[in-house]
PAZAPA-4460 file (N, C-alpha, C; in steps of 0.05 Angstrom, whole numbers, plus 32768, in hexadecimal, padded with zeros to 4 digits):
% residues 224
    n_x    n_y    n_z   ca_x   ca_y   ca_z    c_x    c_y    c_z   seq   type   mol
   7F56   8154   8198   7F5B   8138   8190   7F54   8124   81A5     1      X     A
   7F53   8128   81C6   7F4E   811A   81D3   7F30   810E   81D5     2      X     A
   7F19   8127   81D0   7EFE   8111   81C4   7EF9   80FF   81AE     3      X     A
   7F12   8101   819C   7F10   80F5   8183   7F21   80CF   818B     4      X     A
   7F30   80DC   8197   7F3D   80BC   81A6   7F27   80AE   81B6     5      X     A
   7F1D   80C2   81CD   7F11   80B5   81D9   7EEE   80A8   81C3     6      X     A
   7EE8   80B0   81B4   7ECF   80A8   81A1   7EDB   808F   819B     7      X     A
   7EF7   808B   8195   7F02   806F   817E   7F00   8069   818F     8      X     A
   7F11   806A   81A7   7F17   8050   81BC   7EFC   803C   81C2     9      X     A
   7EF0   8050   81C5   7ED2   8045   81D0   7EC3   8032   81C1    10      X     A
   7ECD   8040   81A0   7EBB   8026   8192   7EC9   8016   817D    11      X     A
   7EED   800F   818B   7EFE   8007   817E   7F00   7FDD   8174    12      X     A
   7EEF   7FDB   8186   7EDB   7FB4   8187   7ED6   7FB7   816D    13      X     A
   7EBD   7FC7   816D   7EA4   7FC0   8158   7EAC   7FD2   813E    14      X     A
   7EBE   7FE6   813C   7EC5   7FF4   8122   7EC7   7FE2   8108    15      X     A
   7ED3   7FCF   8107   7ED8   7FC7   80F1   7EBC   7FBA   80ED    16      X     A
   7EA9   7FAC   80F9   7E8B   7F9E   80F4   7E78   7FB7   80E8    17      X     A
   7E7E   7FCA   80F4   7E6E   7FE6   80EE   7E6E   7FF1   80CD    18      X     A
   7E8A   7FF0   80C2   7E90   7FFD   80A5   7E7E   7FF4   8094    19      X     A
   7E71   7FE3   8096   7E65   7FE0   8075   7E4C   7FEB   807A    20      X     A
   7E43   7FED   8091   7E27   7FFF   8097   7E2F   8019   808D    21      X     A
   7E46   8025   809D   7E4C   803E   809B   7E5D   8051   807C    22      X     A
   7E5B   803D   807B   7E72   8045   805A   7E62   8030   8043    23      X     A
   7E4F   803A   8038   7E42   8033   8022   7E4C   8027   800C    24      X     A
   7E64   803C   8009   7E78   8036   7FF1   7E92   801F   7FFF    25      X     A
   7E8E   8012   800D   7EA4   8009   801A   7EBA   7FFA   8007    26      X     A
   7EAD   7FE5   7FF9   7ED0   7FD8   7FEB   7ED9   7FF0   7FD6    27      X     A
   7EC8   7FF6   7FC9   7ED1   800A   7FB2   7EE9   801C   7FC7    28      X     A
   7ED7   802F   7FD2   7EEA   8047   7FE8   7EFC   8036   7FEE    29      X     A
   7F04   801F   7FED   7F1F   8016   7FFC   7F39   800A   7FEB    30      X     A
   7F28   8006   7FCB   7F39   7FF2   7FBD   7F3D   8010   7FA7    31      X     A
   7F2B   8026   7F9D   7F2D   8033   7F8A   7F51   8030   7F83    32      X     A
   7F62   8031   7F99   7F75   803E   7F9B   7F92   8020   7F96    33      X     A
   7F7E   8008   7F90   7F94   7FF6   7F8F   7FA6   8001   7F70    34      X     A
   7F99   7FFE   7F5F   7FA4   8003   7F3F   7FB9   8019   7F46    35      X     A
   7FBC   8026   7F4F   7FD3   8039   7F54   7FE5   8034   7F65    36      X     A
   7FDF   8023   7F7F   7FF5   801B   7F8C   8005   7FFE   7F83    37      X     A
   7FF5   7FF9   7F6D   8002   7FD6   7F61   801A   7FE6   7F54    38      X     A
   8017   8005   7F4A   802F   8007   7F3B   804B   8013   7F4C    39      X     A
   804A   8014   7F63   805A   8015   7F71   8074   8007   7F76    40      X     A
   807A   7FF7   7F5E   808B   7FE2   7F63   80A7   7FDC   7F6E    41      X     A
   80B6   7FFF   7F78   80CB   7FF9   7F8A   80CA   800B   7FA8    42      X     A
   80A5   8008   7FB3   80A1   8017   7FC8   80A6   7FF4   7FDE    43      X     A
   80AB   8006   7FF2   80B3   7FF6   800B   80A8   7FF9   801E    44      X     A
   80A5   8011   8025   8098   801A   8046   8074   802C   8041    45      X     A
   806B   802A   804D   804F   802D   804B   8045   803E   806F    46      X     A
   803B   8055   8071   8036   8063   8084   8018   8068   8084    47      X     A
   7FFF   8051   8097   7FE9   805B   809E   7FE6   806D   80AA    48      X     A
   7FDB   8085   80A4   7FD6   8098   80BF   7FBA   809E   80C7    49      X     A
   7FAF   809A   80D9   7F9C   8092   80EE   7F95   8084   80E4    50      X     A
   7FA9   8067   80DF   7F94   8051   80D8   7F85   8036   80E7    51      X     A
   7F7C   8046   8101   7F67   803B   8117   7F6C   8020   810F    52      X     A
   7F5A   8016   810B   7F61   7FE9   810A   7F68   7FDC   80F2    53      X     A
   7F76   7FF5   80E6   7F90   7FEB   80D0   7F75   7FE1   80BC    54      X     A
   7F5C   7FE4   80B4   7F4D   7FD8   80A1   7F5C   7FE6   8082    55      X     A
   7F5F   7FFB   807C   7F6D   8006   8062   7F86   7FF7   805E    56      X     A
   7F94   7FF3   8073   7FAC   7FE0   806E   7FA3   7FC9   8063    57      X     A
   7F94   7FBC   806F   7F8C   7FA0   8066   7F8A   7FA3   804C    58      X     A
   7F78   7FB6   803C   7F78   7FBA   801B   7F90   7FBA   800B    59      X     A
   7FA2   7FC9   801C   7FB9   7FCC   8011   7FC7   7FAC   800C    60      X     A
   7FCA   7FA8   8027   7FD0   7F90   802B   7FD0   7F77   801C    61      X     A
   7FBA   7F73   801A   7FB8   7F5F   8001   7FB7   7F61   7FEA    62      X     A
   7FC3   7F78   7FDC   7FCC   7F81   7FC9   7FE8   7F7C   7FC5    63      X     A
   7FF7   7F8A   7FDA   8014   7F89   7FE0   8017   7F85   7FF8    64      X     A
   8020   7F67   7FFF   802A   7F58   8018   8048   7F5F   801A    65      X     A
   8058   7F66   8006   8070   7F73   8003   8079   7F8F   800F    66      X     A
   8067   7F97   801C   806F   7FB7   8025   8072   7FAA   8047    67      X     A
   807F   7FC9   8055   807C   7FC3   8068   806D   7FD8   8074    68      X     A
   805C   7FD6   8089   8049   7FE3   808E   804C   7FF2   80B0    69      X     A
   803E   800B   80B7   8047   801E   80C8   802F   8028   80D1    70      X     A
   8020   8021   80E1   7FFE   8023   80E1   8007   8038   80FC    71      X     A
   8002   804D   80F5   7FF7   8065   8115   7FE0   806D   8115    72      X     A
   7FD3   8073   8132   7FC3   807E   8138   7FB9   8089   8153    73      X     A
   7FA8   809A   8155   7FA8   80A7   8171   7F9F   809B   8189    74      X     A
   7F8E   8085   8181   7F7A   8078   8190   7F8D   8055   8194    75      X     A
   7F96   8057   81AB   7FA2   8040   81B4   7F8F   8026   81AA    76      X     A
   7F7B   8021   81B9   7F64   8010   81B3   7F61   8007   8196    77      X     A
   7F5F   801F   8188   7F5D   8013   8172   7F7C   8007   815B    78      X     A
   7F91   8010   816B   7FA6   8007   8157   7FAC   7FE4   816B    79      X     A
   7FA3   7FE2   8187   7F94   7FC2   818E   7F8F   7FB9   817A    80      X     A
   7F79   7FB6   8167   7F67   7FB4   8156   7F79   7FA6   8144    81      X     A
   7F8E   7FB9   813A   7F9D   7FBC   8124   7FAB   7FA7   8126    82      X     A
   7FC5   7FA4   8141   7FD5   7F8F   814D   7FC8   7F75   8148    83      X     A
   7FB2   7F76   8149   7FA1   7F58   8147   7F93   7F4A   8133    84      X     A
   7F91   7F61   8121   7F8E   7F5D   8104   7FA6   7F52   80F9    85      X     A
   7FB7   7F64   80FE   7FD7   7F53   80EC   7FE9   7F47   8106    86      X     A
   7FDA   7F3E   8114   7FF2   7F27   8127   8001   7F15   811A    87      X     A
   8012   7F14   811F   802F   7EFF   8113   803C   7F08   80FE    88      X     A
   8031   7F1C   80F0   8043   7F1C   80D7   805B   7F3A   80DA    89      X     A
   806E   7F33   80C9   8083   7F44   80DD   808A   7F58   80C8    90      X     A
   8075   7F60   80BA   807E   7F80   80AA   806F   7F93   80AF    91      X     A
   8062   7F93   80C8   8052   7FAB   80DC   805C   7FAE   80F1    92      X     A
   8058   7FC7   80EE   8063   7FDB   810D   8048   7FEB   8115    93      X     A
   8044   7FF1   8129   802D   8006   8137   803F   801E   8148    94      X     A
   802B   802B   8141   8038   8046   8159   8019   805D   815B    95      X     A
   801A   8066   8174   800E   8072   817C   8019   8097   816E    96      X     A
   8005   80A0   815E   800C   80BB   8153   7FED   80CE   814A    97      X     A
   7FF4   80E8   8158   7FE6   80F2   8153   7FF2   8112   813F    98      X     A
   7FE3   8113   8123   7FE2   8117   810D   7FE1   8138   8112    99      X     A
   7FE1   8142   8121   7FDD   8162   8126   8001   8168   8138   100      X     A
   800F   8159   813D   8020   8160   8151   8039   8162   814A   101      X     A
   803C   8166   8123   8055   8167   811D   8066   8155   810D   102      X     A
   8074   8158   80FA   807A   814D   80E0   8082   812D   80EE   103      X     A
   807D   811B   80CF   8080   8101   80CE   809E   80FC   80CE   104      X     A
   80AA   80EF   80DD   80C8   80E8   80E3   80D5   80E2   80D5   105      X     A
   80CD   80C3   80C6   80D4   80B2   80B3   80D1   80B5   8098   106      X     A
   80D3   80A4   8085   80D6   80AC   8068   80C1   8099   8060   107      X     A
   80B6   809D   8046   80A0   8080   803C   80A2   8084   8024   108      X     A
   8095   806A   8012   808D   806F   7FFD   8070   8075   7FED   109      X     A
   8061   806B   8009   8045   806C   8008   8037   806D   801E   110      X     A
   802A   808B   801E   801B   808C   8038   7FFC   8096   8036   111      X     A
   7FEF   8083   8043   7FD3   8084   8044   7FC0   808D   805D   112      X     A
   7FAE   8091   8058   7F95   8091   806D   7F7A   8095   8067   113      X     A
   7F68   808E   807B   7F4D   808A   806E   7F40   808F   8095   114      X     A
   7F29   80A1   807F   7F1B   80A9   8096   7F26   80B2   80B3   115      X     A
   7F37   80C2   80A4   7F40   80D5   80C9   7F46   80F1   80C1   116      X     A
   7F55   80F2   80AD   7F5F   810F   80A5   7F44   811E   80A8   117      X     A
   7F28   8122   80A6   7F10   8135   80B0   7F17   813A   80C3   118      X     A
   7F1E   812D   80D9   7F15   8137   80FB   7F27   814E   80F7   119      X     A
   7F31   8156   80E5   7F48   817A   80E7   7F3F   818E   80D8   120      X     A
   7F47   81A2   80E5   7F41   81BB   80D8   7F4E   81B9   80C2   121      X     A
   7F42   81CC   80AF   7F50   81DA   809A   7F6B   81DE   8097   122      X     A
   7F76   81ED   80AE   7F94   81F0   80AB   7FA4   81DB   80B3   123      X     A
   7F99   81CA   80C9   7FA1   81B2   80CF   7FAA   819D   80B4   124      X     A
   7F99   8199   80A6   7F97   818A   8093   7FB4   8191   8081   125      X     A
   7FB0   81A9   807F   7FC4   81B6   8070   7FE3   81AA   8074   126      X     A
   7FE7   81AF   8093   7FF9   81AC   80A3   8003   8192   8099   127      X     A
   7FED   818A   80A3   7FF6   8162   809F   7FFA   8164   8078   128      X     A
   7FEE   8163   806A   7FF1   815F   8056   801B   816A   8046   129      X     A
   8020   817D   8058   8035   8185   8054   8047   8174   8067   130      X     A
   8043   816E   807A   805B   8154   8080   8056   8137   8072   131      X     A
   8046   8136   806A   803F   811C   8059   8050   811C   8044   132      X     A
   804B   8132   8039   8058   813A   801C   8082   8135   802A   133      X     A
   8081   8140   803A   80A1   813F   8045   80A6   8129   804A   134      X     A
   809B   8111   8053   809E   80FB   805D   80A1   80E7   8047   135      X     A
   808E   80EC   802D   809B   80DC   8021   80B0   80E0   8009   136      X     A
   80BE   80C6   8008   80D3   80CA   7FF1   80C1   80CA   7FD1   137      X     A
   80DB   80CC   7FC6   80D3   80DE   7FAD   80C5   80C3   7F9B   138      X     A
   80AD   80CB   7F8B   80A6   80B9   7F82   8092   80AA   7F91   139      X     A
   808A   80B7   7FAB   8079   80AC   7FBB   805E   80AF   7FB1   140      X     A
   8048   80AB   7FC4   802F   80AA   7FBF   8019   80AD   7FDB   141      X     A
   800D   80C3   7FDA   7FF9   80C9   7FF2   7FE2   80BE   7FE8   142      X     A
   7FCE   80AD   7FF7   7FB4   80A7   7FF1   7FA8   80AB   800D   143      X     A
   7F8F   80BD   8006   7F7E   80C7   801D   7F6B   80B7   8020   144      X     A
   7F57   80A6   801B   7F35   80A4   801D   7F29   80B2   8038   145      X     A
   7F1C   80C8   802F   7F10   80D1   8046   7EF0   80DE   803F   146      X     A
   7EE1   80ED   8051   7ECA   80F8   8050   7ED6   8117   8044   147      X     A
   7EC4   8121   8034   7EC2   813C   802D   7EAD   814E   802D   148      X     A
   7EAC   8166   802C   7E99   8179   8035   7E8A   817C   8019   149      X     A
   7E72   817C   800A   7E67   8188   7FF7   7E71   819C   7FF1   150      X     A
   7E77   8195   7FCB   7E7D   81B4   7FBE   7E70   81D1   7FC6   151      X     A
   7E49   81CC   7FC5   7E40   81DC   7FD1   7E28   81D5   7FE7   152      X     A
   7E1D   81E2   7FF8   7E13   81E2   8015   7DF6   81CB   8001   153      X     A
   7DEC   81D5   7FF1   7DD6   81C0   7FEF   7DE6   81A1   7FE0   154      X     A
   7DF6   81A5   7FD7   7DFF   8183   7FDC   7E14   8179   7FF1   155      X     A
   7E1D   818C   7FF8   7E20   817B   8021   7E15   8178   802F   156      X     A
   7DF8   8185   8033   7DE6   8184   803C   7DDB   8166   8033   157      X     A
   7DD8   8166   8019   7DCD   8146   8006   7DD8   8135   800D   158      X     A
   7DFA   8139   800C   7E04   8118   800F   7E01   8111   8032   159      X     A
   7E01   8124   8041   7E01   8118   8064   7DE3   8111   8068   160      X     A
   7DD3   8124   805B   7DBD   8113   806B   7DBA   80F3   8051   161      X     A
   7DBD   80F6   803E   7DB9   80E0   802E   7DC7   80C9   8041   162      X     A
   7DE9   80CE   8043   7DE9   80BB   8058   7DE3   80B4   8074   163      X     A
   7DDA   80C3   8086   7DC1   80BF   809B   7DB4   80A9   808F   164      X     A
   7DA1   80B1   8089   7D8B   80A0   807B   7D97   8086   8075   165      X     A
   7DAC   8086   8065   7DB9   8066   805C   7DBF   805C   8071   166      X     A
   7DCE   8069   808A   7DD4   8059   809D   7DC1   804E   80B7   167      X     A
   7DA4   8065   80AE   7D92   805B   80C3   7D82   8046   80B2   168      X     A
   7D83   8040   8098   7D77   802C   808E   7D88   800F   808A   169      X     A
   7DA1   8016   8097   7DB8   8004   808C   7DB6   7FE4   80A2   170      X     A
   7DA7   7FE2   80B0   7DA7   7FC5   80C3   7DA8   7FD4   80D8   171      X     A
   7DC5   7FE9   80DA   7DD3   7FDF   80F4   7DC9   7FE6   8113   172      X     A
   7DD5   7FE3   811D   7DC3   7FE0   8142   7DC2   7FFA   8143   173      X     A
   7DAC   8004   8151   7DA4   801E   8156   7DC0   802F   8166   174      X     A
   7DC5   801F   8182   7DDE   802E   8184   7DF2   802D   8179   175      X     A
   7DF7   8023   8169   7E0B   8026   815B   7E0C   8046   8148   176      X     A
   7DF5   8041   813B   7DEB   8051   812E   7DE8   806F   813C   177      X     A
   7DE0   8071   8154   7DE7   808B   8166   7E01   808F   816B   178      X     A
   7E10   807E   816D   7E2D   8088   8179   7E33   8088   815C   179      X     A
   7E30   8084   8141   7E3A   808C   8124   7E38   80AF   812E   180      X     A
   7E1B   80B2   8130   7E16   80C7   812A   7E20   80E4   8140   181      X     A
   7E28   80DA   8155   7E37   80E2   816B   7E54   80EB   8161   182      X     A
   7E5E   80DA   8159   7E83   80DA   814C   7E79   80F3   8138   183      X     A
   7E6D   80EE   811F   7E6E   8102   810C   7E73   811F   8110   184      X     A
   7E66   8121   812F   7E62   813B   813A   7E80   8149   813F   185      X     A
   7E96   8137   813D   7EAF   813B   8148   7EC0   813D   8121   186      X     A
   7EAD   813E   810E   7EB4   8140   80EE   7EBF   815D   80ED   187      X     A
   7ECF   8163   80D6   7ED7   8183   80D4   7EE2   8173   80AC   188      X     A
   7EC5   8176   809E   7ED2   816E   807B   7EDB   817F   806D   189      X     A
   7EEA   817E   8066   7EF1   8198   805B   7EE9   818C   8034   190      X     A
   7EED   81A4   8028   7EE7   81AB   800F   7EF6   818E   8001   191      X     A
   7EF1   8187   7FE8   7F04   8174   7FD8   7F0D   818F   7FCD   192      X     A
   7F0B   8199   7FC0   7F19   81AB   7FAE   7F2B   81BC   7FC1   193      X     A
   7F29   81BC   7FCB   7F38   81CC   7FE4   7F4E   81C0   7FF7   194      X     A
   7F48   81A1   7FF5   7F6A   8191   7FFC   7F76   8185   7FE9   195      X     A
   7F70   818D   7FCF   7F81   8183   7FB8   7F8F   8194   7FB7   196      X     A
   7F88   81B5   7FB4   7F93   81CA   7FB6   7FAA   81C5   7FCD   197      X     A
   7FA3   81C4   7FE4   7FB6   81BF   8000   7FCE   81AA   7FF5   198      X     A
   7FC5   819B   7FEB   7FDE   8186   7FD6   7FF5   8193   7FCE   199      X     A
   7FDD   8197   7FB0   7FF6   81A6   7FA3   8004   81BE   7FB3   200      X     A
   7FF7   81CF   7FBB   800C   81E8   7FD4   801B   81DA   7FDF   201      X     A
   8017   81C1   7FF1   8033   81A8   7FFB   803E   81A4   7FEC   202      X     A
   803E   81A5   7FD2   8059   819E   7FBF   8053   8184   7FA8   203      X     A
   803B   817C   7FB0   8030   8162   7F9E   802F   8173   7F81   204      X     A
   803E   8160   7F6B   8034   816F   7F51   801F   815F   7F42   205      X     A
   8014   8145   7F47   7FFE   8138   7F40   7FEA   812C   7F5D   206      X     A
   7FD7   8133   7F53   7FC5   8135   7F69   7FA3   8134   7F62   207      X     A
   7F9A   8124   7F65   7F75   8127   7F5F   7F6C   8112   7F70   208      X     A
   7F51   8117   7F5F   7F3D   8103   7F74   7F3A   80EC   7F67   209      X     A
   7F38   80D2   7F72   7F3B   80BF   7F5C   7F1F   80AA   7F5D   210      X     A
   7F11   80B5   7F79   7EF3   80A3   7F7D   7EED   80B5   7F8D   211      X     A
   7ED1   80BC   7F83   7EBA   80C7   7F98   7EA8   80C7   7F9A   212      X     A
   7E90   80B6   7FB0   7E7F   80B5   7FB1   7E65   80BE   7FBE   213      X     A
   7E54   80D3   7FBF   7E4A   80E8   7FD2   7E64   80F7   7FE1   214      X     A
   7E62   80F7   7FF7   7E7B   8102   8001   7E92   80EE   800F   215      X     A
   7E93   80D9   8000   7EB2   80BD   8003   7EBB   80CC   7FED   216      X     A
   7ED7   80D1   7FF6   7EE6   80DB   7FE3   7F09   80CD   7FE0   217      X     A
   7F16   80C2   7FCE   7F35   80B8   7FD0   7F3E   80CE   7FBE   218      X     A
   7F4F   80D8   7FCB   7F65   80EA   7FBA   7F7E   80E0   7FBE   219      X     A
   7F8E   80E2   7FA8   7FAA   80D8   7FA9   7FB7   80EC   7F91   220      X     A
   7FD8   80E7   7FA4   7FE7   8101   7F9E   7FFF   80F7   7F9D   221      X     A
   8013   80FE   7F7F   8026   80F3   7F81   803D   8104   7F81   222      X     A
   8052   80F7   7F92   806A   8112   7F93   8084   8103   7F86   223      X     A
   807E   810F   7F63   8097   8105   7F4E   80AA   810B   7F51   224      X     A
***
């Protein structure tokens, strides 16, 4: 986990300028998931996890300014980012947490993340997905947006280099574009069909994929 901190820290400035090069599907991958959290109507607490400069919050956010929000992540630098995005308003908290080191403390009613759960193994994932499931109260709601591995080797193969290509055709500055391609190296996607499964084994009894595009994937899981 310490090359994976040290990759954010480094390019924790320019992250948020970078997404729309890098995430093709960007508002879709971020809003698919409002229609289900509008029906949330007596959730309170809200748990980002690795949510680097709080951008998924912001989605949330202006959906429901009513929650209160709990943004962790591993990379100091970038929960900076976060602090300064939502300066002054007083229903955010930050904390430094890293997602491999052992169940979630607190209770929620909605806990999210986008683009971090890859950097883990298989069983990792697992792991986490089962204190997630513990963490929140009943009636809660997990939403993931993350990258996924192709069903099979010739369309994982399809969707990474397809996106290569989009992102070397996409504007952005060449280095930027190298150090994209640098971080990925530090990726571990696992299957979609294979962390829905990891869901439901956590105890989720509704669970699917609810947007996916090449390999952008939101799954959300509800624990009735």
């Amino acid at each position: 986990m310490e090359n994976i901190k040290a990759q954010f820290n480094s390019v924790s400035k320019k992250y948020d300028g970078q997404r729309k090069f890098l995430i093709p599907c960007l508002d879709d991958f971020y809003t698919c998931c409002t229609p289900i959290i509008k029906t949330l109507s007596t959730a309170k607490k809200v748990l980002d996890i690795g949510a680097g400069t709080g951008l998924f919050t912001q989605y949330i956010y202006q959906q429901r300014n009513d929650l209160h929000f709990t943004l962790t992540d591993i990379s100091t630098d970038m929960l900076a980012v976060a602090k300064e995005r939502f300066a002054g308003l007083d229903n955010f908290e930050f904390g430094e947490y890293d997602f491999t080191s052992g169940p979630i403390k607190e209770k929620y009613d909605l806990i999210i993340s986008a683009l971090a759960i890859h950097h883990l193994e298989d069983e990792q994932k697992a792991s986490l997905y089962q204190y997630v499931f513990d963490a929140l109260n009943d009636g809660g709601v997990f939403i993931n947006a993350d990258q996924v591995e192709g069903r099979t080797q010739w369309f994982d193969s399809y969707y990474k280099s397809n996106w290569k290509q989009t992102v070397i055709n996409s504007g952005l500055e060449q280095t930027a574009i190298d150090n994209a391609f640098e971080r990925i190296k530090l990726d571990r996607f696992g299957k979609l069909e294979t962390q829905l499964q990891m869901l439901e084994k956590a105890g989720f009894p509704e669970t699917d994929c609810i947007y996916k595009s090449n390999n952008f994937a939101v799954m959300a899981a509800f624990k009735v």
